[in-house]
Structures are given as structure tokens and as C-alpha cells.
C-alpha positions in Angstrom: -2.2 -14.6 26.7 -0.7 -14.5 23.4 -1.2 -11.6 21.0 0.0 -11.7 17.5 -0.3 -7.9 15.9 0.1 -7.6 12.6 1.6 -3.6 11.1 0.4 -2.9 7.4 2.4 0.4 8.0 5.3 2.6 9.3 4.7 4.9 12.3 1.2 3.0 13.2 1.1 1.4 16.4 -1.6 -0.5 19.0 -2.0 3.2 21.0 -4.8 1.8 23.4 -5.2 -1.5 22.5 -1.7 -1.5 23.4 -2.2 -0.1 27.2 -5.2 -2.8 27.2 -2.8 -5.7 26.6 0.0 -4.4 29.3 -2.9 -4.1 31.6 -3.2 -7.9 31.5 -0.1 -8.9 31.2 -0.1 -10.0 27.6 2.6 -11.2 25.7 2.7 -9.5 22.0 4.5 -10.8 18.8 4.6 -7.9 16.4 4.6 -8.8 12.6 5.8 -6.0 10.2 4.3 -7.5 7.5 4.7 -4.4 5.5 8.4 -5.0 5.7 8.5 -8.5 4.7 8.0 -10.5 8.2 6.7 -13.9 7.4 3.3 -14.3 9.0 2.3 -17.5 11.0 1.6 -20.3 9.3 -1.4 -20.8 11.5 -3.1 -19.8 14.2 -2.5 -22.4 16.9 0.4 -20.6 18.4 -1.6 -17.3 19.3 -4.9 -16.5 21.4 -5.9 -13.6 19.4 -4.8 -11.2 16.8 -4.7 -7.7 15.9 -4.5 -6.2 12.4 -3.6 -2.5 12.7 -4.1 0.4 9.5 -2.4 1.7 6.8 -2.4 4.1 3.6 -2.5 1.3 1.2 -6.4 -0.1 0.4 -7.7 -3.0 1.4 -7.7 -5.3 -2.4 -4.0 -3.6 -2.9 -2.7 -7.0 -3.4 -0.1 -5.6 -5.9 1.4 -3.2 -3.1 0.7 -5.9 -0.4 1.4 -9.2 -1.8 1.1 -10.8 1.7 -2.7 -10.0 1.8 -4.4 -13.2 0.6 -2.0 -15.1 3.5 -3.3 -12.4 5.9 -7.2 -13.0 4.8 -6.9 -16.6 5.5 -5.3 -16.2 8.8 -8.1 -14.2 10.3 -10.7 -16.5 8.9 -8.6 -19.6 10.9 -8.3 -17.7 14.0 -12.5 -16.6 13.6 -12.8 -20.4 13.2 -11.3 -21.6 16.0 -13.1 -19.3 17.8 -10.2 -16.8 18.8 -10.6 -13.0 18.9 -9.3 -10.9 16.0 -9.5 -7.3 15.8 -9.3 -5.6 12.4 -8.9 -1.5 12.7 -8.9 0.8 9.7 -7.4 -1.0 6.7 -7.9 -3.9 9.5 -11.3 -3.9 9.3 -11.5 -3.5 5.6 -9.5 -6.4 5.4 -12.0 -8.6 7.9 -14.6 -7.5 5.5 -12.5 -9.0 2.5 -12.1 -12.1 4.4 -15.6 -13.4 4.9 -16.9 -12.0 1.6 -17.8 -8.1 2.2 -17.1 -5.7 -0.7 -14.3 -3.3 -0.7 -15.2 0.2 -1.8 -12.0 1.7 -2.4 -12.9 5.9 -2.4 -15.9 7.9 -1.9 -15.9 7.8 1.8 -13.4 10.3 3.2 -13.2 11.2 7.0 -10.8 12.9 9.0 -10.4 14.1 12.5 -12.8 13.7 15.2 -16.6 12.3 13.8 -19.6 11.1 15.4 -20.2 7.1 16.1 -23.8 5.7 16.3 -24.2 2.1 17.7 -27.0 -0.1 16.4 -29.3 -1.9 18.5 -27.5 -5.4 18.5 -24.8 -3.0 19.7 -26.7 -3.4 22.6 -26.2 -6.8 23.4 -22.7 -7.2 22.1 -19.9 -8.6 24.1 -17.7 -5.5 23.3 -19.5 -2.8 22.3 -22.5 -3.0 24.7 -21.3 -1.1 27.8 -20.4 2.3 25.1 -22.4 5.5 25.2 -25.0 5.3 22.1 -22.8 7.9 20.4 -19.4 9.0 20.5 -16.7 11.2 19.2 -14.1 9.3 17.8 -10.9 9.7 15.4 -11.3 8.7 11.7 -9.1 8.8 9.0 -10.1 7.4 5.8 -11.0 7.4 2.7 -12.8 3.5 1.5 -15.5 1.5 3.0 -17.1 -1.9 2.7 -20.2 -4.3 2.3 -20.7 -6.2 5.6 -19.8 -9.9 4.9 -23.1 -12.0 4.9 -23.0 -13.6 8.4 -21.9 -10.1 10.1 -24.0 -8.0 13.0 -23.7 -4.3 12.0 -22.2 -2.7 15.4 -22.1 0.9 14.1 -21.9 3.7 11.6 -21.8 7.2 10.9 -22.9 10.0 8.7 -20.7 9.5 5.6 -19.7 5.9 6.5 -22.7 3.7 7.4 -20.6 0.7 8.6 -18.3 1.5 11.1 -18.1 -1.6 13.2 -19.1 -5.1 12.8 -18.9 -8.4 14.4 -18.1 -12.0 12.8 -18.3 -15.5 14.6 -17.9 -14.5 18.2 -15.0 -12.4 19.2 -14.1 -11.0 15.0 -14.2 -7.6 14.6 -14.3 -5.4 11.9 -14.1 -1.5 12.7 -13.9 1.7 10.6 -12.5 4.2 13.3 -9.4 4.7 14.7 -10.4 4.2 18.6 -6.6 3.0 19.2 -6.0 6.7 18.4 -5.7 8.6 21.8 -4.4 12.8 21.7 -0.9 11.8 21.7 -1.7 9.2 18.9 -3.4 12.0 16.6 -0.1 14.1 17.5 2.0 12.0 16.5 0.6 11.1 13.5 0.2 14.8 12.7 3.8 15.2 12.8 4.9 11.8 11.2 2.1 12.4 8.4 2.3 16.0 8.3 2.7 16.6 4.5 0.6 14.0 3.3 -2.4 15.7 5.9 -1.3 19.1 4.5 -2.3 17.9 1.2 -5.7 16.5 1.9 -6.6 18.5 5.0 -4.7 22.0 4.8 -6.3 23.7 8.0 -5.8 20.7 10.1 -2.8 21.7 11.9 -5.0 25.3 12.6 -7.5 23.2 14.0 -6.2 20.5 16.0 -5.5 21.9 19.5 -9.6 22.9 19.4 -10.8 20.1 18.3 -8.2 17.9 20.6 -9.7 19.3 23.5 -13.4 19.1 22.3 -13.3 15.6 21.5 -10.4 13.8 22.7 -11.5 13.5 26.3 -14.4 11.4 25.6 -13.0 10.1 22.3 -10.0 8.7 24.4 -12.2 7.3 27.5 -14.4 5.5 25.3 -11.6 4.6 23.0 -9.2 3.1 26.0 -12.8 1.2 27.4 -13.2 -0.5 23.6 -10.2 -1.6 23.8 -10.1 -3.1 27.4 -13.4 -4.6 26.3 -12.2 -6.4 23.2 -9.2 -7.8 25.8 -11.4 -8.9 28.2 -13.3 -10.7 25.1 -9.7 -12.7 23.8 
């Protein structure tokens, strides 16, 4: 199995999507696209792709000239009926792609939230064996319009879609389930100013809210991600 996993951003990373991959003995070619990495040309030498967050939004062509080239990727690999996972800015791009609407602002979430999954949840290759509702880690600020053809998968209080599906094995999701404890940490520490700025009491409330949340946050997060393996 070959994974190609494509950065938008410094000091992001596959967390447990990562540990999913090493579980089956994946091989994974990392694309730092942010830093000028030349994307495949196609999709024929991978079986699935990744497409991991970032601080820029998801029609920031200007910032992220390789966008358009990334968009038409993930539409080949849907097509040819390989998995793609889009997290974050990843799924706002996989909205982009087959025709959603990018709402850039006006839909802010940090920390730990609750998940609701739909009922064609229920039924879904990935998402079907997940509790109804979760905590899970969120950090962002846009949304999106499902594309046309998409099954809504889940949402949340301030961000009604938080997870979709496109084609068979495409998906679109909001929240950062990649994002174990150690994940959040780091991130804390990598991103501390630009948090201190947005979310000033966050390093106050961390630790309490890390060990409210994170255990199930990171069991269900670590089983989403096997899942969506399994699924490639």
C-alpha cells in the first residue's frame, strides 16, 4: 500500500492516521507542498491520499498557488475509485473540488467540541462503527457547502458539516481526529502565540480539558483512522 500525504503546513503532521498506516505496513510519500514539492502528476502511482491542515483557507490560491493542481488530483484519485482523506483545510479543499462552497470565517472552534453523526453515518464504510457522538479536537475558523453528490456524515453545534463522503472512499472532514493529547501539545507549544492571540486562557485550560476529553477523543480518533485504512 502506497500512501501519498500531502502537508499544507509546517509543524502539522498524520498523528493517528499516521499510527493507522505503520499498523499496516504502508509505505508513505510525503509532499510538502507548502514548500514547493512538485505534486504527482497523477494518481496511478499511489493507492490513496491524504491531505493534512493548515492556517491558510481553502480558495487562498494567491498564498497557495499549487491548489487548483491539488483539486484535480483528489477528483482523479475519487475517480478511480481510490481513497482520499481531506482533514481540516483538507476537507475544505475536498469540498472545493467537487463543487461545495467555501465559507471563509464565521465558524470558529477550538479545543475539544462535540460530533454528531447523521443517520447515513450509520451505514457508512468508515464512520459506522463510531459512538453517535463524540468529543473531538477542532480548530478552525471557515466551513463549507457539501458538494452536490456528497452524504453528510456529521456536524456540530456551530459547524453543521463536519464530515462527508464523496464517490466511495473520499472524505471530507472538519475536525482534527489525527489530533491525539500529544498532538494538541505539541501544537500548543509550536502555535503558542498565535493561540495566545485568539484563545488567551487556553494554556489555563488545557491540562482539564485534556483529561476530560482526550481519552475518548483519542480512542475514537485512533479507530477513524484505522477505519479509513482499512477502507484504502
Amino acid at each position: 500500500m502506497r500512501v501519498l500525504v500531502v502537508q499544507n503546513f509546517a509543524n502539522t503532521g498524520l498523528g493517528q492516521v499516521g499510527a493507522a498506516l505503520v499498523e499496516v505496513g504502508a509505505e508513505i510519500d510525503q509532499c510538502n507542498a507548502y514548500l514547493g514539492d512538485a505534486l504527482p502528476a497523477d494518481a496511478a502511482g499511489h493507492n490513496a491520499m491524504v491531505i493534512l491542515g493548515g492556517g491558510q483557507n481553502a480558495r487562498d490560491d494567491a498564498h497557495s498557488p499549487y491548489f487548483p493542481a491539488l483539486l484535480e488530483l483528489a477528483r482523479e484519485f475519487v475517480e478511480r475509485d481510490k481513497a482520499v482523506l481531506g482533514i481540516c483545510l483538507g476537507g475544505q479543499l475536498m469540498a472545493r473540488a467537487f463543487g461545495g462552497h467555501n465559507r471563509i470565517g464565521g465558524s470558529t472552534e477550538f479545543g475539544w467540541h462535540g460530533i454528531t453523526l447523521t443517520e447515513e453515518a450509520q451505514d457508512d464504510l468508515v464512520f459506522s462503527d463510531l459512538p453517535q457522538r463524540f468529543p473531538i479536537f477542532q480548530w478552525h475558523d471557515d466551513t463549507f457547502t457539501l458538494p452536490e453528490d456528497a452524504v453528510r456524515l456529521a456536524g456540530s453545534s456551530v459547524t453543521g458539516n463536519q464530515a462527508f463522503r464523496i464517490g466511495r472512499a473520499g472524505y471530507g472532514i472538519q475536525f482534527h481526529f489525527e489530533a491525539d493529547r500529544p498532538m494538541v501539545r505539541d501544537w500548543s507549544e509550536a502555535f503558542a502565540e498565535t493561540i495566545a492571540q485568539r484563545h488567551p486562557d487556553w494554556h489555563q485550560r488545557l491540562d482539564s480539558e485534556a483529561e476530560l476529553h482526550g481519552p475518548e477523543a483519542d480512542a475514537v480518533g485512533l479507530a477513524l483512522a484505522r477505519s479509513w485504512v482499512a477502507a484504502i
